[in-house]
N, C-alpha and C positions, 0 to 999 in steps of 0.2 A: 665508517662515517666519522667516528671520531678523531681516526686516524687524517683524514683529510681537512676535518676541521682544526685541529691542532697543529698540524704540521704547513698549514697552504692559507694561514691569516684566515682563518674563520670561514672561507668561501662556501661552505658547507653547512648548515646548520647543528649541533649534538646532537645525536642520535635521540629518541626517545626514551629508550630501553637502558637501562644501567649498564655502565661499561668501567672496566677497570685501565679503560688508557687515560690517563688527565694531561700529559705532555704527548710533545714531538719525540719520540725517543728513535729516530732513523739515525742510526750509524754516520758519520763523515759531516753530518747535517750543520756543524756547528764550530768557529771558531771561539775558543776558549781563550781567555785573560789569564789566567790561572799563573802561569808563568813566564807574564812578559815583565820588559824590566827596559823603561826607556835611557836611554845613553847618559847619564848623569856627566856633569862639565866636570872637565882632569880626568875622564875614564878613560882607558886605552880606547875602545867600542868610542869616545865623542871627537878624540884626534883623530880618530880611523875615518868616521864621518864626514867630521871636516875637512881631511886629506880629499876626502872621494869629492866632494859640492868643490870646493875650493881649486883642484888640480887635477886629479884623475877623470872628472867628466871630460876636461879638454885637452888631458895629455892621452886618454887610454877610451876612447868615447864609449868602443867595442863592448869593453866592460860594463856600462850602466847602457844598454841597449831600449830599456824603455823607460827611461829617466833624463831628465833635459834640466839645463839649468837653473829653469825653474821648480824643478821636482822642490819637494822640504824635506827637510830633517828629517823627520820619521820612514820617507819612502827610500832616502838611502840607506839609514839603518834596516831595515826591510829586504832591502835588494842584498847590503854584506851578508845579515841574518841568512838568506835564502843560499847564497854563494857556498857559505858554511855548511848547512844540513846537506845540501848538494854531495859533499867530500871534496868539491873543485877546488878549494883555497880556505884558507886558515886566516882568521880574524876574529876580533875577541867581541863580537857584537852578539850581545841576546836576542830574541824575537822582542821587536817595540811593541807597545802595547796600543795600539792600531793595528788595523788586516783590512786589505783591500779584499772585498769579497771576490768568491771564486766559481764559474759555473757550477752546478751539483751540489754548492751550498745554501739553503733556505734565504739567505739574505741577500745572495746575488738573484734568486729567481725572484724573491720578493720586491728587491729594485729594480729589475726586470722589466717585471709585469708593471710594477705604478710608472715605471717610463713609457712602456709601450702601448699600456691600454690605462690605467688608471687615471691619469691626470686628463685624458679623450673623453673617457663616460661622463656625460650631463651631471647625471644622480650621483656621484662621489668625487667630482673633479676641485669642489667647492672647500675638501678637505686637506687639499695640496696647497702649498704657500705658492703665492701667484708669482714667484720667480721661478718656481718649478714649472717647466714648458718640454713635451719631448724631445727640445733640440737642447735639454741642458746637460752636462756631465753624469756621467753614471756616479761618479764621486759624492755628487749631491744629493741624488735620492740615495743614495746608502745613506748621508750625512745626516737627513733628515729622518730616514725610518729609526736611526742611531739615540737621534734626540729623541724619538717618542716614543722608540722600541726597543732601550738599550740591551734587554736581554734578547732580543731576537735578530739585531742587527749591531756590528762593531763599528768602532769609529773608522773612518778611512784614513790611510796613510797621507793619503793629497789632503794640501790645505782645499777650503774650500770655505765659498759663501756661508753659505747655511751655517757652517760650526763658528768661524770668524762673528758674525753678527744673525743670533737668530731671529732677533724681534725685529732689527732691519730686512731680514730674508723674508720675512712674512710667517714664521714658524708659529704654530699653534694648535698642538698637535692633538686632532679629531681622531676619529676614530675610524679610517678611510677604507673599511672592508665591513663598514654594516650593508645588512642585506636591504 
């Protein structure tokens, strides 16, 4: 029980009984900051960037396959970052310090559910900023749980409403998994 409380936003209640779980401690559960390092200007990793937005989206498109020219800076550093750890190609880009969340990650399932069932329930919809609608970006609700749950959700690579202006997005961040 605690386990499910910890790890799945409280949906659960704490057990009664004493338990020595206090976190989510599941394996893969969690993108780490630890070691990211966003593309500082005059770095190899920010010319590389700018090559990729500026010419290789439209000389070599193949290569940024889910990135468009309106993606940002971070989700191209993002996309060379991944190119890299891959072994496919050699570029001097670190992981940015944004991560788009990932199925099987706690913050993708957590955006998930407030997209697909959260912002629908009467009793907790009230705690969603009313630009959040289930026809809005997954970006956003990652963006938003980011702002109010920076340890349980990373910022996302897409620019996005919610982080751009949050008191214009309607952010004010409730507590949107009371029972």
């Amino acid at each position: 029980q605690a386990h499910l409380h910890y790890c799945y936003w409280n949906r659960c209640p704490l057990p009664c009984a004493s338990t020595s779980q206090h976190k989510c401690e599941m394996v893969g559960r969690f993108w780490s900051s630890e070691n990211c390092q966003d593309a500082a200007e005059g770095s190899k990793c920010h010319e590389q960037v700018t090559w990729a937005m500026e010419h290789g989206i439209y000389i070599y498109p193949q290569w940024y396959p889910s990135l468009t020219e309106q993606s940002s800076f971070r989700e191209f550093q993002a996309r060379l970052f991944r190119g890299q750890q891959s072994g496919l190609e050699h570029n001097d880009c670190p992981e940015p310090c944004c991560h788009d969340a990932l199925p099987g990650e706690r913050c993708h399932e957590d955006a998930s559910w407030a997209m697909l069932y959260g912002v629908n329930l009467p009793e907790i919809n009230h705690a969603y900023p009313p630009s959040l609608t289930n026809q809005s970006e997954f970006a956003e609700f990652q963006a938003y749980l980011h702002l109010c749950y920076p340890d349980r959700c990373p910022e996302p690579c897409a620019s996005t409403e919610v982080m751009a202006s949050p008191h214009d997005a309607g952010v004010d961040c409730h507590d949107t998994h009371k029972s």
